[in-house]
C-alpha angles and dihedrals in degrees: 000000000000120000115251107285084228125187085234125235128291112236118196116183109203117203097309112198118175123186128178135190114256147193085259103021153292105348119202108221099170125017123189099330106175127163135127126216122201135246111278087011126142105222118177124187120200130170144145129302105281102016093122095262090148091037094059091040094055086053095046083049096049089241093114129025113239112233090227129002138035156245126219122183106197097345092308122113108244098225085155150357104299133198087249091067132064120202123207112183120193078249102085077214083196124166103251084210096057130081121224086264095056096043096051082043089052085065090066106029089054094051087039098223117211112220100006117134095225099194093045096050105043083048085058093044095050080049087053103050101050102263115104101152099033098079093110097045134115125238091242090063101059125083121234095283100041089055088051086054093053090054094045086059090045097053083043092049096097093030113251128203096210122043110198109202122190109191087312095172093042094108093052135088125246104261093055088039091063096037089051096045090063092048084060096052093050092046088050089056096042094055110023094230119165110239137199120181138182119212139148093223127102096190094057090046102064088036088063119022142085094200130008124211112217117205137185128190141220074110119001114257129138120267109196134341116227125211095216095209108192137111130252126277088045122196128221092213087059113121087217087050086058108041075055107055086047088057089054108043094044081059100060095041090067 
């Protein structure tokens, strides 16, 4: 059973200002962060430590209310998270008494999803994700990326549109980064989902995206949004990778 080959979710972010109370005073987190993905698009957004990444991903989420501003997915005001949107946090947030079966298969029981063949799909999902074999493991047995993988099949149980994806492969070493990193794009292709992801690294974020989102902070804004046009499998050794991932991180660096 393949997941819906879908054309993905439009995203628009509409002027997003956050403030918090502080120790000395009123902090601005967010100012004036406006940008839109299209449907099926990879968007990445990278920036430096403390320019409000996570912040901006709760409210596009619907975990956090923005102090100005707003989010629409397909027209539609994110007030909160929506069946039409799957979350991954760099937590794997799995139930420990739950095998990898029972965690992909808490995505669609909790959303109660009508017409779904439970047992088929999350077979598929665990296929998908690379872990055919492992249905019937805990948690406990299974090493960093295998848990994230558990956590990308659960946020794609119910078939999302949209996958939000906060530093996902942050836990995990190099060599599986990589490896899962390339699992993601080929899941990407295979469904059309429409995909924005946090990370601090500039490297995976030209590997993946199709636009990256570069933001500043003091507070935190964006600075400049980059049309990454290569094409898929990208190479690191490539001279355009790397023009690219100058532009970018002399971005950041102010």
């Amino acid at each position: 059973m393949a997941i819906n080959n879908s054309d993905g979710s439009a995203v628009e972010v509409s002027g997003i200002s956050k403030q918090y109370a502080g120790k000395q005073g009123v902090v601005q987190a967010l100012a004036d962060v406006s940008f839109g993905v299209d449907p099926g698009e990879f968007v990445c957004i990278v920036g430096p430590s403390g320019c409000g990444k996570t912040t901006l991903f709760r409210i596009l989420g619907g975990l956090e209310p923005a102090t100005r501003g707003e989010v629409t997915l397909d027209g539609s005001p994110v007030t909160a998270p929506t069946p039409n949107m799957g979350i991954v946090f760099q937590e794997y947030h799995l139930f420990p008494w739950r095998t990898v079966r029972g965690n992909i298969a808490f995505g669609i029981d909790n959303a109660a999803v009508d017409g779904v063949d439970q047992d088929e799909r999350v077979q598929h999902l665990i296929d998908l994700v690379g872990l055919a074999g492992f249905g019937d493991s805990y948690p406990k047995s299974l090493s960093g990326g295998m848990k994230q993988r558990v956590a990308l099949a659960r946020a794609l149980a119910i078939d999302p549109d949209l996958l939000l994806m906060d530093e996902p492969f942050a836990a995990v070493d190099a060599q599986t980064r990589e490896r899962l990193q390339d699992e993601l794009l080929d899941i990407w292709q295979e469904t059309g989902k429409t995909i924005l992801f946090v990370t601090h690294d500039v490297e995976e974020a030209i590997k993946l995206a199709d636009t990256v989102v570069v933001m500043g902070k003091e507070p935190g804004q964006i600075r400049e949004t980059v049309a990454i046009e290569l094409d898929h499998p990208r190479s690191r050794a490539d001279a355009a990778f790397g023009s690219y991932y100058e532009r970018v991180r002399s971005l950041i660096d102010g």
